[in-house]
OpenMM code with the backbone's topology and positions (N, CA, C; nanometers):
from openmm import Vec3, app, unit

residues = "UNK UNK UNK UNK UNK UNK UNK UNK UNK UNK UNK UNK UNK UNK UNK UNK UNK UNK UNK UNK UNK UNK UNK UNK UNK UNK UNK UNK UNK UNK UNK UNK UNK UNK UNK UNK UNK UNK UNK UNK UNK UNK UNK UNK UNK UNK UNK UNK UNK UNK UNK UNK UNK UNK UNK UNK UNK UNK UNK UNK UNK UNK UNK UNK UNK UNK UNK UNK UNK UNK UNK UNK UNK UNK UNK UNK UNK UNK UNK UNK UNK UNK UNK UNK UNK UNK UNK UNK UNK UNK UNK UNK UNK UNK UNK UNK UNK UNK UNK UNK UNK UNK UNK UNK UNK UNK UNK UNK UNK UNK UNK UNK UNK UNK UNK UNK UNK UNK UNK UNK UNK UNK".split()
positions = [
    Vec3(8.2094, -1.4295, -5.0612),
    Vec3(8.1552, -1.4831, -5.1827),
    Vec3(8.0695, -1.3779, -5.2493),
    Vec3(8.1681, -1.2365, -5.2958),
    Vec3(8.0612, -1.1743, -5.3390),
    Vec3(8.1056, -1.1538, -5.5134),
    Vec3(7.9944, -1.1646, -5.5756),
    Vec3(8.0373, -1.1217, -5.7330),
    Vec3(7.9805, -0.9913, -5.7970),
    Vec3(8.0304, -0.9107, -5.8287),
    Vec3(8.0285, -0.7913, -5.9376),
    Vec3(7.9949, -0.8308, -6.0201),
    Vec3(7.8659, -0.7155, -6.0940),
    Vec3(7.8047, -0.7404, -6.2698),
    Vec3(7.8924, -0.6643, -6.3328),
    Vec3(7.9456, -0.5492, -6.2917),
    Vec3(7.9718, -0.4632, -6.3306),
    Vec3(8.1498, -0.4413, -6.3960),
    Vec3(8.2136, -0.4271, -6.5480),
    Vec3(8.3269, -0.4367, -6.5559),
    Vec3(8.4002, -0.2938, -6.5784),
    Vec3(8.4350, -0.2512, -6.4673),
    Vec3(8.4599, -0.1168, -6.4569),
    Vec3(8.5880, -0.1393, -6.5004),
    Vec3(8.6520, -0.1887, -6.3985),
    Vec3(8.7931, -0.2190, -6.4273),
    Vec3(8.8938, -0.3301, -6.5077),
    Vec3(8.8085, -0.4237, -6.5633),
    Vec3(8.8556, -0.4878, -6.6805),
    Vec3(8.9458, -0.6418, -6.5943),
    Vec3(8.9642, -0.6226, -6.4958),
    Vec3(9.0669, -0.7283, -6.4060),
    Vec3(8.9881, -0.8249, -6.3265),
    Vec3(8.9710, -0.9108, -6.2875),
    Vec3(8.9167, -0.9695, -6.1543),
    Vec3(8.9762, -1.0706, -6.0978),
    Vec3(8.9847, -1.0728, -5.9263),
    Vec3(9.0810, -1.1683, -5.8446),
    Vec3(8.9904, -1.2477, -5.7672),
    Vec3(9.0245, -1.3753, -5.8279),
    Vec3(8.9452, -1.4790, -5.7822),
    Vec3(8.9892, -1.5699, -5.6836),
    Vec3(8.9539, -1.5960, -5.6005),
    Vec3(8.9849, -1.6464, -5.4931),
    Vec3(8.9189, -1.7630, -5.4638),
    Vec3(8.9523, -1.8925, -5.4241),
    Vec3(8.8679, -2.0179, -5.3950),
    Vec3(8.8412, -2.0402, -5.2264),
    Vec3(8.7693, -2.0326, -5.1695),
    Vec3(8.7141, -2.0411, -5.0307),
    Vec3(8.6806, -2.1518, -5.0222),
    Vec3(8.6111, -2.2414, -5.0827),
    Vec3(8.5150, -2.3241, -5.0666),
    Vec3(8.5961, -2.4591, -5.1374),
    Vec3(8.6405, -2.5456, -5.1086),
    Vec3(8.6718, -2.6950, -5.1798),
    Vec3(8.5880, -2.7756, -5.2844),
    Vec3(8.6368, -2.7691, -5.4029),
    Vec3(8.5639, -2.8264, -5.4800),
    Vec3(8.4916, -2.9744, -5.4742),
    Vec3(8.5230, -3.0381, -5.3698),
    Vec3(8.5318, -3.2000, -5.3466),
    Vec3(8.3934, -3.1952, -5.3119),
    Vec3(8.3039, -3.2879, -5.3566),
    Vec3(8.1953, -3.3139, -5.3408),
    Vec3(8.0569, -3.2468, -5.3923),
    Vec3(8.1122, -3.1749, -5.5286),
    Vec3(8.0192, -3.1027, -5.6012),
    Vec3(8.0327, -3.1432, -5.7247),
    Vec3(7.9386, -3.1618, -5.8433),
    Vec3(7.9596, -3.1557, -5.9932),
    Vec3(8.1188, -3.1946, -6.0239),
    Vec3(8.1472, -3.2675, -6.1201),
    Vec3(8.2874, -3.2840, -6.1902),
    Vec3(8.2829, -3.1503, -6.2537),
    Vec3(8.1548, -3.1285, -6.3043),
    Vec3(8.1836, -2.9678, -6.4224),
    Vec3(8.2446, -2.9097, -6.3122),
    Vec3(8.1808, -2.8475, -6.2490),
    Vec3(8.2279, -2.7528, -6.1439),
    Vec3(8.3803, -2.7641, -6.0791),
    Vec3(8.4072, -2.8876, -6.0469),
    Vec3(8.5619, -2.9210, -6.0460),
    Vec3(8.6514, -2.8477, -6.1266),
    Vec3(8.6224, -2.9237, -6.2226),
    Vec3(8.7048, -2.8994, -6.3931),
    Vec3(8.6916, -2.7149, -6.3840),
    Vec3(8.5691, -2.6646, -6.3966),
    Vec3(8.5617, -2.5504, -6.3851),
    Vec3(8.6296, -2.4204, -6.2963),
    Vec3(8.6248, -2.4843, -6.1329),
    Vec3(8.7261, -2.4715, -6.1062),
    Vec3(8.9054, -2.4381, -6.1423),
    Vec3(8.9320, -2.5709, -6.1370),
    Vec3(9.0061, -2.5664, -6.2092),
    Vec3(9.0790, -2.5277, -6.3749),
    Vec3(9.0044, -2.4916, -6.4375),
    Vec3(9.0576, -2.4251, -6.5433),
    Vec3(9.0493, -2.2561, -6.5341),
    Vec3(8.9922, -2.2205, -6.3982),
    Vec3(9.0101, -2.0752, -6.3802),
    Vec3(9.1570, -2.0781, -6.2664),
    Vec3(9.2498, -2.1686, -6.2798),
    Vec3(9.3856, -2.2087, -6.2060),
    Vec3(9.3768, -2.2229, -6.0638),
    Vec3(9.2872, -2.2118, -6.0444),
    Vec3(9.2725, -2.2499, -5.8680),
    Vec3(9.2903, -2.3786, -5.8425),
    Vec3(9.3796, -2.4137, -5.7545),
    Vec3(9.4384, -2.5733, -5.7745),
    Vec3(9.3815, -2.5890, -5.5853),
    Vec3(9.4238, -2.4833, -5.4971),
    Vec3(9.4231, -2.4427, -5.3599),
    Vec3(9.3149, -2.3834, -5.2998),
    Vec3(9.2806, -2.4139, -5.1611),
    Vec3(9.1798, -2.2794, -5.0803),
    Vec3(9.2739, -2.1892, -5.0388),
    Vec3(9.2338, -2.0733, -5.0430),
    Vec3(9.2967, -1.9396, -5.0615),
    Vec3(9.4059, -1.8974, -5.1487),
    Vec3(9.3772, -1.9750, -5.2817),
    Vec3(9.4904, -1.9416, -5.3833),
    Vec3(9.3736, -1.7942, -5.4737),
    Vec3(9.4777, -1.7390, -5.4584),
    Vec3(9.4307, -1.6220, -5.5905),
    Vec3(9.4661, -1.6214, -5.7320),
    Vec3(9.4131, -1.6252, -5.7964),
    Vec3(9.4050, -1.5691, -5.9727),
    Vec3(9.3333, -1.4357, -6.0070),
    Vec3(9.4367, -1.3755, -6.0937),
    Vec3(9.3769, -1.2540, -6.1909),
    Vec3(9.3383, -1.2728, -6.3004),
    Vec3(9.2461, -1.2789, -6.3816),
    Vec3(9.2307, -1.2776, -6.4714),
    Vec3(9.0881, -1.1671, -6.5596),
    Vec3(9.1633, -1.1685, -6.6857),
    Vec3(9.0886, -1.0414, -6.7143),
    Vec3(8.9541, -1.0074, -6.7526),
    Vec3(8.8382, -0.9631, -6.7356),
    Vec3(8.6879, -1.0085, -6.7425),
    Vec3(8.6312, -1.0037, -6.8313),
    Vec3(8.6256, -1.1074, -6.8969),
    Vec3(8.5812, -1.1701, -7.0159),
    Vec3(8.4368, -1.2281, -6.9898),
    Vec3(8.3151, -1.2281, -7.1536),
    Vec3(8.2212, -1.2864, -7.0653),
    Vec3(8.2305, -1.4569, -7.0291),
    Vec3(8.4026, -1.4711, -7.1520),
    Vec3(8.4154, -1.6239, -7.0981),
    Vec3(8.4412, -1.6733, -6.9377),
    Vec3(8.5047, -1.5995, -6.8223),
    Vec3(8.5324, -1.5973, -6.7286),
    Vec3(8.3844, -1.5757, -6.6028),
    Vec3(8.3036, -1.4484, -6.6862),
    Vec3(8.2233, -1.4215, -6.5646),
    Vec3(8.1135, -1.5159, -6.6050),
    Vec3(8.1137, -1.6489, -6.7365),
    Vec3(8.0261, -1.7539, -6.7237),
    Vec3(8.1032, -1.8618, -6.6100),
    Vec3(8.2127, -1.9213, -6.5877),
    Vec3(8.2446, -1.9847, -6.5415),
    Vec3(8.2530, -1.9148, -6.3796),
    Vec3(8.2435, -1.7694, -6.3432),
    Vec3(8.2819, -1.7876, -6.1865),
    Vec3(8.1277, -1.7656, -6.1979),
    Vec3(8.0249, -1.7694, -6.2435),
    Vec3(7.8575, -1.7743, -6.2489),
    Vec3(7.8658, -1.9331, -6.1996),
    Vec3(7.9257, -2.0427, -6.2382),
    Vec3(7.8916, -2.1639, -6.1892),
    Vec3(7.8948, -2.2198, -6.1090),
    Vec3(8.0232, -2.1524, -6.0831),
    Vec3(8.1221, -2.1619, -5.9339),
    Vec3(8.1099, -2.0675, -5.8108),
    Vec3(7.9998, -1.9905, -5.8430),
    Vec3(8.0291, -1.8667, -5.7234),
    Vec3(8.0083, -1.9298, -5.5940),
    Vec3(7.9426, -2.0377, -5.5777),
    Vec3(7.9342, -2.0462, -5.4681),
    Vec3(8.0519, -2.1315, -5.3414),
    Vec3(8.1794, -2.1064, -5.4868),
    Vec3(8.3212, -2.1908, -5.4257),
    Vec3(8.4403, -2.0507, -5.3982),
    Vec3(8.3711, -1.9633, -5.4442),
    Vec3(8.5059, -1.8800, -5.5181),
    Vec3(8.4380, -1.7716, -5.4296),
    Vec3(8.5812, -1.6349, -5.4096),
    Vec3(8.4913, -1.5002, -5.3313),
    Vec3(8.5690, -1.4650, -5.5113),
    Vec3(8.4972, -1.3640, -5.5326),
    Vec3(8.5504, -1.2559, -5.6768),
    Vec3(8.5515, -1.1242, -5.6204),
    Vec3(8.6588, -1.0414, -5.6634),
    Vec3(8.6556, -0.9026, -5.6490),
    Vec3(8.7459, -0.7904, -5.7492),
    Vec3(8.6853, -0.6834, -5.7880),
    Vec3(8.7560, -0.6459, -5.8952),
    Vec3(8.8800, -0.5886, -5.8745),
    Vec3(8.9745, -0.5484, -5.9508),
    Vec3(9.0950, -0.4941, -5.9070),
    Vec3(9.1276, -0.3809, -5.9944),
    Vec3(9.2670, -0.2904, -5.9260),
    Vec3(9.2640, -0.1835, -6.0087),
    Vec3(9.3164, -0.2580, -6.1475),
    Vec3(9.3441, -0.1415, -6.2206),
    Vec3(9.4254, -0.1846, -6.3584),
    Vec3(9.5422, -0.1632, -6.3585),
    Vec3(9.6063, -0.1590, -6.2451),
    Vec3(9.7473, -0.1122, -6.2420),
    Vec3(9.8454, -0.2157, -6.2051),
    Vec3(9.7426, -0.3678, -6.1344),
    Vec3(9.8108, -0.4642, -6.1184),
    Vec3(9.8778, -0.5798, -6.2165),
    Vec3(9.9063, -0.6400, -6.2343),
    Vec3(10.0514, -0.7285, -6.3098),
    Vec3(9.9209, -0.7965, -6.4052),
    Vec3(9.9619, -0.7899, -6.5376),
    Vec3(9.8517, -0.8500, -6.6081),
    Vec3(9.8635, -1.0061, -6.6080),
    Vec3(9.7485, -1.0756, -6.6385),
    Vec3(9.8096, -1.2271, -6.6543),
    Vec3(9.8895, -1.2368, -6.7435),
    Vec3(9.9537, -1.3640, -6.7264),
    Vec3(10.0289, -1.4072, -6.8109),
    Vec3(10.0214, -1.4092, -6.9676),
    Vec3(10.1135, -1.3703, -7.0771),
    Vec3(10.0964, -1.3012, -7.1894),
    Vec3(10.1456, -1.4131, -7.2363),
    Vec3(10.1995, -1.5595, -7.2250),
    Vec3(10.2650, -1.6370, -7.2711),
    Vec3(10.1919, -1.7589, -7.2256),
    Vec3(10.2314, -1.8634, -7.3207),
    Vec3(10.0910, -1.9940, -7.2435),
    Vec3(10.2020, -2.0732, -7.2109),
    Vec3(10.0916, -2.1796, -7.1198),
    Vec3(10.2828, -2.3061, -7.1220),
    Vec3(10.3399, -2.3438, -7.1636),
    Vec3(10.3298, -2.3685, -7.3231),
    Vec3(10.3950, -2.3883, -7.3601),
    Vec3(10.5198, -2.2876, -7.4199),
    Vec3(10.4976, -2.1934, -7.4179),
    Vec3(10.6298, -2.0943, -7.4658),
    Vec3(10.7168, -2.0377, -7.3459),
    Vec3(10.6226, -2.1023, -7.2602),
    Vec3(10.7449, -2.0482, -7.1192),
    Vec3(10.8145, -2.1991, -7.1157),
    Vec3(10.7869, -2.3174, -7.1253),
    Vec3(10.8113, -2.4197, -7.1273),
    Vec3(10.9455, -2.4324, -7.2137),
    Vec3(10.9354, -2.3869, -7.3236),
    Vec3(11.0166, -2.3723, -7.4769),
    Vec3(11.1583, -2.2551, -7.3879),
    Vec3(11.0695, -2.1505, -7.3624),
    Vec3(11.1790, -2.0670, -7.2932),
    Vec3(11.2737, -2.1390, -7.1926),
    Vec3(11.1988, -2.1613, -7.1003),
    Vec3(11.3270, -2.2467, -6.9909),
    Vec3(11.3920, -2.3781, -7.0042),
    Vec3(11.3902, -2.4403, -7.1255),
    Vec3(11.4485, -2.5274, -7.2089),
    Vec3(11.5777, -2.4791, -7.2725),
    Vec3(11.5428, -2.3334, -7.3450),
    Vec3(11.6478, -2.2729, -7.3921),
    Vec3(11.7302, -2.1751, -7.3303),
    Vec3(11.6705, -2.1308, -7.2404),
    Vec3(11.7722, -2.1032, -7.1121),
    Vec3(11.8507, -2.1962, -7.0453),
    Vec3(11.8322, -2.3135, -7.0304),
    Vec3(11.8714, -2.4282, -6.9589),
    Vec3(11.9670, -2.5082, -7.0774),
    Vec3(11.9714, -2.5133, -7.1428),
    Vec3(12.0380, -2.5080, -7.3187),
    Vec3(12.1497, -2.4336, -7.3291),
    Vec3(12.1609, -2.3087, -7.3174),
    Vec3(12.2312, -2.1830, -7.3196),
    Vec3(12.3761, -2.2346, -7.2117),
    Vec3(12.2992, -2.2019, -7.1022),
    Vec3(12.3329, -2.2460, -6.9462),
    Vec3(12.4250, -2.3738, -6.9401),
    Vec3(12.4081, -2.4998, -7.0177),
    Vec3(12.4634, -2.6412, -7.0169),
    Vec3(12.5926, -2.5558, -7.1025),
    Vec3(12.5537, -2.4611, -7.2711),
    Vec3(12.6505, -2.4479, -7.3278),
    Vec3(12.7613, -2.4095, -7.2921),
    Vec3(12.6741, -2.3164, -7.1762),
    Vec3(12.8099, -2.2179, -7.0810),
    Vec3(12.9123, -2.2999, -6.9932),
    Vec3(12.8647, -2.3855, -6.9437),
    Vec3(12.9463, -2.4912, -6.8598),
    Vec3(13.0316, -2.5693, -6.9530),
    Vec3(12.9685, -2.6043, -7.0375),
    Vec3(13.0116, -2.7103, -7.1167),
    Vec3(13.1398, -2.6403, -7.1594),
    Vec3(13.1560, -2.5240, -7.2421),
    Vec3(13.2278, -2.4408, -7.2532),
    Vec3(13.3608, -2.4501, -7.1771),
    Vec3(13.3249, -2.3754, -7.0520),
    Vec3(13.3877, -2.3749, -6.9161),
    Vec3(13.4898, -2.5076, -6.9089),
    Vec3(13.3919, -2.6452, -6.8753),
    Vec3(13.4561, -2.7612, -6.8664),
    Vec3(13.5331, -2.7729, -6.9900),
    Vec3(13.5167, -2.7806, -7.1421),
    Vec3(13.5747, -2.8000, -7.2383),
    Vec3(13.7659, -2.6895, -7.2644),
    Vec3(13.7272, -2.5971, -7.2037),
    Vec3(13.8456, -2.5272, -7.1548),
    Vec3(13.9452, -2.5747, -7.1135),
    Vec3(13.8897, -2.6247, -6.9842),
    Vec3(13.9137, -2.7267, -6.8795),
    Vec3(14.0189, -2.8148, -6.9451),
    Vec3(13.9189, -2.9474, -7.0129),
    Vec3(13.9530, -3.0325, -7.0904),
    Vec3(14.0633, -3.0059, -7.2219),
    Vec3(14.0897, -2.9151, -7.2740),
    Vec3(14.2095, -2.8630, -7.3260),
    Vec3(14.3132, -2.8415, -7.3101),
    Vec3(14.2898, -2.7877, -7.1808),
    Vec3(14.4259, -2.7792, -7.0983),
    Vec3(14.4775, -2.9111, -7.0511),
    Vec3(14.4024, -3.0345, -7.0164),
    Vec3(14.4140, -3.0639, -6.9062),
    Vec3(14.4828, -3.2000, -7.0397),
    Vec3(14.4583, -3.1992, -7.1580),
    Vec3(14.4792, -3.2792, -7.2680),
    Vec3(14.6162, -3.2494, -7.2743),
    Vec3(14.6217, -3.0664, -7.3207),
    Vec3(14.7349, -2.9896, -7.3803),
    Vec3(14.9003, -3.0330, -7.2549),
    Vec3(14.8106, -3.0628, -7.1200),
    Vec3(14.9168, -3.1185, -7.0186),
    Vec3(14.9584, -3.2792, -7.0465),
    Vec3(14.8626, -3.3381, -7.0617),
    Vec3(14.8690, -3.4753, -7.0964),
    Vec3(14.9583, -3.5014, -7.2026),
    Vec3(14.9635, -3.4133, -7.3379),
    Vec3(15.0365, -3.4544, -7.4422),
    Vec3(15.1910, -3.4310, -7.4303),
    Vec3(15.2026, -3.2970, -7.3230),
    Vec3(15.3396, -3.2827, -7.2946),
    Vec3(15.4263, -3.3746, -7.2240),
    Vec3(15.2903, -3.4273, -7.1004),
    Vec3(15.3925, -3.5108, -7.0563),
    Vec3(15.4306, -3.6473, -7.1180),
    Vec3(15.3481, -3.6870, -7.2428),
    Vec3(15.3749, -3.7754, -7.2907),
    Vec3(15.4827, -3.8198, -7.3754),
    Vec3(15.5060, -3.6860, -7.5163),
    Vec3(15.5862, -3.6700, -7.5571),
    Vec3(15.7183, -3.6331, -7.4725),
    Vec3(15.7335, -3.5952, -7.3114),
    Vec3(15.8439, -3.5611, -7.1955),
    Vec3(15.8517, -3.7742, -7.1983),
    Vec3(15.8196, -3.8488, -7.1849),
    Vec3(15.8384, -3.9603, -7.1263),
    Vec3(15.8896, -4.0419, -7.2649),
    Vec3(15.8456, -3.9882, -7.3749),
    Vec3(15.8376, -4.1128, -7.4914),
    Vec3(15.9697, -4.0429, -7.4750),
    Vec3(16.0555, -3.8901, -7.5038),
    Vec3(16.1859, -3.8689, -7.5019),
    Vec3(16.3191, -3.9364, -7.3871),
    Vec3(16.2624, -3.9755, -7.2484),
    Vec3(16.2974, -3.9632, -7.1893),
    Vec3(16.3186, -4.1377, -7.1852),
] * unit.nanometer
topology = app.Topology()
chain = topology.addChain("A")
for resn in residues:
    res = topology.addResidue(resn, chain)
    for name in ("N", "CA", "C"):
        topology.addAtom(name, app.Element.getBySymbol(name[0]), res)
């Protein structure tokens, strides 16, 4: 549980040690909106003085430690546009099948009509 004043490196990995259950709702919530859902789940996020107010509330749930700058930045997209994204991947994906099956279904018609017009002759 140790915290840095200092933002050398611009990153920090936050870590939850301590269970939020039985402290402040703020502190919960607080918790939780720095994504720690778990004990021993990690988050990066980048050090803002919005961030080093909230692990100030919480330090005594969380270990903090800084990281280089070379690691994976947070996420550049919020949920909702990754949300939007794998909708339209999953969209795409149905078209492709659909496709596929509709092929399928052409042929399988283009057989049907032959043998029909074979029987109405016959």
């Amino acid at each position: 549980m140790q915290e840095q004043t200092t933002a050398a490196t611009g990153r920090l990995k936050i870590t939850l040690v301590k269970s939020p259950i039985g402290y402040r709702e703020s502190q919960r919530l607080t918790v939780q909106s720095l994504g720690l859902r778990r004990i021993r789940q990690s988050v990066i996020h980048n050090d803002t003085p919005g961030i080093r107010g909230m692990v100030n509330k919480v330090n005594h749930l969380i270990a903090v430690e800084e990281v280089a700058s070379d690691t994976p930045s947070p996420r550049q997209q919020t949920g909702t546009q990754r949300f939007q994204a794998r909708i339209e991947r999953r969209i795409a994906e149905r078209e492709a099948l659909m496709a596929i099956l509709g092929m399928l279904e052409d042929e399988a018609e283009a057989e049907g009509e032959g043998e029909e017009n074979g029987t109405a002759q016959g």
